[in-house]
C-alpha positions as CSV (number, residue, x, y, z in Angstrom):
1,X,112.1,104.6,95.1
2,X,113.0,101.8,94.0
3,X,116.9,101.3,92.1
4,X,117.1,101.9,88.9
5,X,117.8,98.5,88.4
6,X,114.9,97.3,89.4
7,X,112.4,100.0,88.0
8,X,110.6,97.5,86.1
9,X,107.7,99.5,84.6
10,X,109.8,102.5,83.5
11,X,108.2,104.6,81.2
12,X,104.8,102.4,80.9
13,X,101.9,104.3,81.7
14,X,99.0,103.0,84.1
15,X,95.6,103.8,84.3
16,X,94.3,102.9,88.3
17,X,90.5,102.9,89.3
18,X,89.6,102.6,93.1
19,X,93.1,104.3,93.4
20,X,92.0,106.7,96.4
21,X,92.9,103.9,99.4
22,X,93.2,100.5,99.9
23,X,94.6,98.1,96.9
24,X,94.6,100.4,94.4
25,X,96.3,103.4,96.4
26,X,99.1,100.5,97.1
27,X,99.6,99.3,93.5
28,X,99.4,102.9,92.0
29,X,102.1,103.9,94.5
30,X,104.1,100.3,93.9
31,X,103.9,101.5,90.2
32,X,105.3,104.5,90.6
33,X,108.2,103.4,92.5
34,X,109.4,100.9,89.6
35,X,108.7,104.1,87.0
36,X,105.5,104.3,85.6
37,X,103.7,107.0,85.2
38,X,99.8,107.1,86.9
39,X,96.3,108.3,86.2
40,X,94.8,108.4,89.4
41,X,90.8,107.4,89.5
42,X,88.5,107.5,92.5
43,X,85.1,108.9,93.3
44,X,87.3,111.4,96.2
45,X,88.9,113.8,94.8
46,X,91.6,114.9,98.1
47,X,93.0,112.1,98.7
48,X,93.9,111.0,94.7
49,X,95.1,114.8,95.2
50,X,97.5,113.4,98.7
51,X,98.4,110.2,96.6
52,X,99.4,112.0,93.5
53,X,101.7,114.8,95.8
54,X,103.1,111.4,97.3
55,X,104.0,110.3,94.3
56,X,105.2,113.3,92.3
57,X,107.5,114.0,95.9
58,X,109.5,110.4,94.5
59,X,109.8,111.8,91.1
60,X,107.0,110.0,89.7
61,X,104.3,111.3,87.4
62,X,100.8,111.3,88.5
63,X,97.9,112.7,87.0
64,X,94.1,112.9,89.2
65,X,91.2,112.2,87.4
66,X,88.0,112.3,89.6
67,X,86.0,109.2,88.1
68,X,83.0,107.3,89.3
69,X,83.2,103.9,87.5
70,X,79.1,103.6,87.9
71,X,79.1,106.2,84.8
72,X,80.4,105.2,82.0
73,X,80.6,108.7,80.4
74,X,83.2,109.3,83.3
75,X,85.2,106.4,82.6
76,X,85.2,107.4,79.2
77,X,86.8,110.6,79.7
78,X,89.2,108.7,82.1
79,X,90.9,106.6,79.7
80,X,90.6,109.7,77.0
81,X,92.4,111.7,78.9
82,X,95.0,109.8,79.9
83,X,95.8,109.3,76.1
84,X,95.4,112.9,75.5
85,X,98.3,113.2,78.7
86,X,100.5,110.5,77.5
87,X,99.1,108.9,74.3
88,X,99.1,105.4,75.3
89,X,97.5,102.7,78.5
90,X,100.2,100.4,79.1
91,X,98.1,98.6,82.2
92,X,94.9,99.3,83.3
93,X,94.4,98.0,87.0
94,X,90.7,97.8,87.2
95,X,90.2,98.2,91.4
96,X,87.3,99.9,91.8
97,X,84.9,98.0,94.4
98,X,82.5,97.9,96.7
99,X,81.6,94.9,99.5
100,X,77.5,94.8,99.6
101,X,76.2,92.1,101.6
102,X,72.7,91.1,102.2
103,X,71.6,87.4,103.2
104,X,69.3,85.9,100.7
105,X,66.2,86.0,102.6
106,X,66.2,89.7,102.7
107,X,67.5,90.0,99.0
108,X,66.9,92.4,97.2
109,X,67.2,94.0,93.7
110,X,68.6,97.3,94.5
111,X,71.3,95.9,96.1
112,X,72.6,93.9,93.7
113,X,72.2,96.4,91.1
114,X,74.6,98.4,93.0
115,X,76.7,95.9,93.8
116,X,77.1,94.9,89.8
117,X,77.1,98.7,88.9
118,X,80.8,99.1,90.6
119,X,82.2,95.6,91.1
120,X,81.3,93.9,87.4
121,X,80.6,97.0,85.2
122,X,82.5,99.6,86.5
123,X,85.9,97.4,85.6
124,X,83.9,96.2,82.9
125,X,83.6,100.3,81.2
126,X,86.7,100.5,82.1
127,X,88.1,98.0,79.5
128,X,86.0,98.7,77.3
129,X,87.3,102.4,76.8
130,X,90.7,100.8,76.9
131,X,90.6,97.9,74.6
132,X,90.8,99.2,71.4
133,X,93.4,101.2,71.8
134,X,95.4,98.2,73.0
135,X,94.2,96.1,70.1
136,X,95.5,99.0,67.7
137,X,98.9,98.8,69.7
138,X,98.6,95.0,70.0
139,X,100.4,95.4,73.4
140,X,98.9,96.2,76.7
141,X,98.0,94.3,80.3
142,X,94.7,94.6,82.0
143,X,94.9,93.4,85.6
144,X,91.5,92.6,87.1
145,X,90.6,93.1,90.6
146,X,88.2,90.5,91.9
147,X,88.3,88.5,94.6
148,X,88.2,84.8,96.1
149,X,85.0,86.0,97.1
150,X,84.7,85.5,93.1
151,X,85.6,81.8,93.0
152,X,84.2,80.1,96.5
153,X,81.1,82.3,97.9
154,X,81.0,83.2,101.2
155,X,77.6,84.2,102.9
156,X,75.7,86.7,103.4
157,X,77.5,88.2,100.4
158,X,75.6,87.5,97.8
159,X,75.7,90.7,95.8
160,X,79.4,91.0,96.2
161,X,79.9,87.0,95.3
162,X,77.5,87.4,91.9
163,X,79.6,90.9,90.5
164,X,83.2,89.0,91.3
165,X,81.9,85.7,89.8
166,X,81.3,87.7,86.8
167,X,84.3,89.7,86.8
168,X,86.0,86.2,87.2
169,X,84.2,84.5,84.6
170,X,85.0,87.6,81.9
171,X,88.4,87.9,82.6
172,X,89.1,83.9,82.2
173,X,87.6,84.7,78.5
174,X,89.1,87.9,77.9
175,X,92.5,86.5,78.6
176,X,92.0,83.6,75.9
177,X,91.0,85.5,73.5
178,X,93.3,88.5,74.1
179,X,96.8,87.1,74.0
180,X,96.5,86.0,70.4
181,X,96.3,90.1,70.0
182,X,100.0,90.5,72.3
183,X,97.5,92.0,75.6
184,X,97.8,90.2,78.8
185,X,94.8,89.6,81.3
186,X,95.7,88.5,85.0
187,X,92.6,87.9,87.4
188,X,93.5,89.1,91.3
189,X,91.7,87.1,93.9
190,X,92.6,88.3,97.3
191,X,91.3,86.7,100.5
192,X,90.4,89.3,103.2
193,X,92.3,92.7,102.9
194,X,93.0,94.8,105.6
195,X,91.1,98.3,103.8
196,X,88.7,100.7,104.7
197,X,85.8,98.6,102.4
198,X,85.9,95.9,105.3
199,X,87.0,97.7,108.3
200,X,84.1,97.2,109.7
201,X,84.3,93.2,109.2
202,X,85.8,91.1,112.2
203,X,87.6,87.7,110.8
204,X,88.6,84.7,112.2
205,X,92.3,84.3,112.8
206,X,92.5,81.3,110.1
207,X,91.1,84.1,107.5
208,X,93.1,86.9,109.0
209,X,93.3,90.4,106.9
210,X,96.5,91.1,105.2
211,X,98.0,94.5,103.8
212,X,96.8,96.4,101.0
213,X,100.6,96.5,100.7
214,X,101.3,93.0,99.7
215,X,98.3,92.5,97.4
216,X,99.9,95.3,95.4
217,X,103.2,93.8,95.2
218,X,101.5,90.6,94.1
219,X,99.4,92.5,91.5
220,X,102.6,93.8,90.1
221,X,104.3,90.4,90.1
222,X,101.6,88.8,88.6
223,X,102.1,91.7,85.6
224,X,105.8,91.1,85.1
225,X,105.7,87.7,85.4
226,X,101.9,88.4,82.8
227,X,100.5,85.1,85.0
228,X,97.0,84.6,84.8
229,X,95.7,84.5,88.5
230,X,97.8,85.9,91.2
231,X,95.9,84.3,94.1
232,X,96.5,85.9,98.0
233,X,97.5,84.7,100.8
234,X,98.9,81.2,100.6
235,X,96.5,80.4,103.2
236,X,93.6,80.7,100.7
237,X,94.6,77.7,99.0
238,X,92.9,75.4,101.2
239,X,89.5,76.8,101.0
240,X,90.3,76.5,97.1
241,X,91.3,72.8,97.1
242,X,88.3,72.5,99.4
243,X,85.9,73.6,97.5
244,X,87.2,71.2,94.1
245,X,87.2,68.2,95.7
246,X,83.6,68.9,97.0
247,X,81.4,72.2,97.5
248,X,80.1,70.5,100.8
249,X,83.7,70.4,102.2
250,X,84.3,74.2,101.9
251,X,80.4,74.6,103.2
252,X,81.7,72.8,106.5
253,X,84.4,74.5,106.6
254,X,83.4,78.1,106.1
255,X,80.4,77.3,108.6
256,X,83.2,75.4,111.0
257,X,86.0,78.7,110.8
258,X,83.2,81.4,110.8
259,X,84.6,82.8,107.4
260,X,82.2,85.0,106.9
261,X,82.9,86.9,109.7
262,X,80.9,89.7,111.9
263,X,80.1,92.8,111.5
264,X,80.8,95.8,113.5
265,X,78.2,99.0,113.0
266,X,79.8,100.9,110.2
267,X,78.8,101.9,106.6
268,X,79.9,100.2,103.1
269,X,82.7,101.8,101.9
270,X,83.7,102.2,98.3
271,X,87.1,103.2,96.0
């Protein structure tokens, strides 16, 4: 736990989809260590039922709210209860996600459908259900989970690539338009992430995983610090710089590093 000090969201209450492993079972637990007080989202119910025990043993506050972000009804009744438990959303970490790959030959509609169902508009529901409550507060920070998959595209991901660019392209409008009304809007765009969604994905050593563990002490950073893109690792800033001074240069080098990795034989996994 951390001092109390240092608790830098004391009190404020946080609302985390995808919260079941990975990022979002980091940053709800990162949360709770500086004070707030979580609702819990995720499709799998035990293990929002492990992280809450986790969190309650520290002396936090925790609350599990089964949720799949595909249905908006459910996300709904995630951010409704959540008020009804505390009567406010501080920050809503919108997590939820879902890699979905599939070379453009072989593309298809169902997949990208899925693939926009959880990684565009289930974040997208989820600020939705959330906004106007912060409008009526005029205070509140919405911290969207994308990806650098969601600024430079990396093949065969098409699906995942289109959601994230959307995601991306929403929140760099939602955050111009929403500060005038005192809410906050920081875009995360991690580079590969040692989680369950891409434990089956070999990288290259230049594009090594990190931890969940660091992304969610970036995520909470960014929030105290209310920037507008926390960007991870450092070592993604190449492929960035890359890619502005011309798309041909990141092509060569995402072909040249092997970026896009391999695959082992294992199933998508989703928060």
């Amino acid at each position: 736990m951390a001092s109390s000090k240092h608790r830098w969201f004391e009190g404020q209450i946080a609302v985390v989809t995808g919260a079941s492993s990975g990022i979002g079972r980091e940053t709800a637990l990162a949360l709770a260590q500086h004070g707030a007080r979580l609702a819990l989202a995720a499709r799998r119910v035990e293990p929002l039922q492990r992280l809450a025990e986790e969190i309650q043993g520290m002396g936090g506050a925790a609350l599990v709210i089964p949720t799949d972000v595909t249905q908006q009804t459910q996300v709904d009744a995630l951010i409704q209860r959540t008020l009804e438990q505390w009567g406010r959303v501080d920050v809503l970490i919108a997590n939820a996600g879902q890699y979905i790959r599939c070379p453009t030959p072989q593309l298809n509609l169902e997949d990208m459908q899925a693939s926009f169902a959880i990684n565009f508009y289930g974040a997208l529901y989820a600020v939705l259900a959330t906004l106007p409550h912060m409008l009526r507060r005029k205070s509140g920070h919405i911290v969207l989970v994308t990806s650098l998959d969601g600024r430079v595209g990396l093949p065969p991901d098409g699906p995942y690539v289109a959601a994230k660019f959307a995601l991306t392209g929403l929140g760099e409008v939602m955050r111009q338009e929403l500060r005038p009304h005192g809410i906050h809007v920081t875009l995360v765009l991690p580079g590969r992430v040692d989680t369950p969604m891409i434990a089956h994905l070999k990288v290259p050593l230049i594009s090594a995983k990190i931890s969940a563990q660091r992304v969610a002490h970036a995520i909470l950073r960014g929030i105290r610090k209310r920037k507008a893109e926390v960007i991870v690792p450092f070592q993604a800033y190449p492929l960035l710089f890359a890619h502005a001074i011309s798309p041909h240069l990141s092509d060569w080098s995402i072909r040249t590093f092997h970026l896009e990795g391999w695959e082992t034989p294992n199933t998508h996994s989703a928060a």
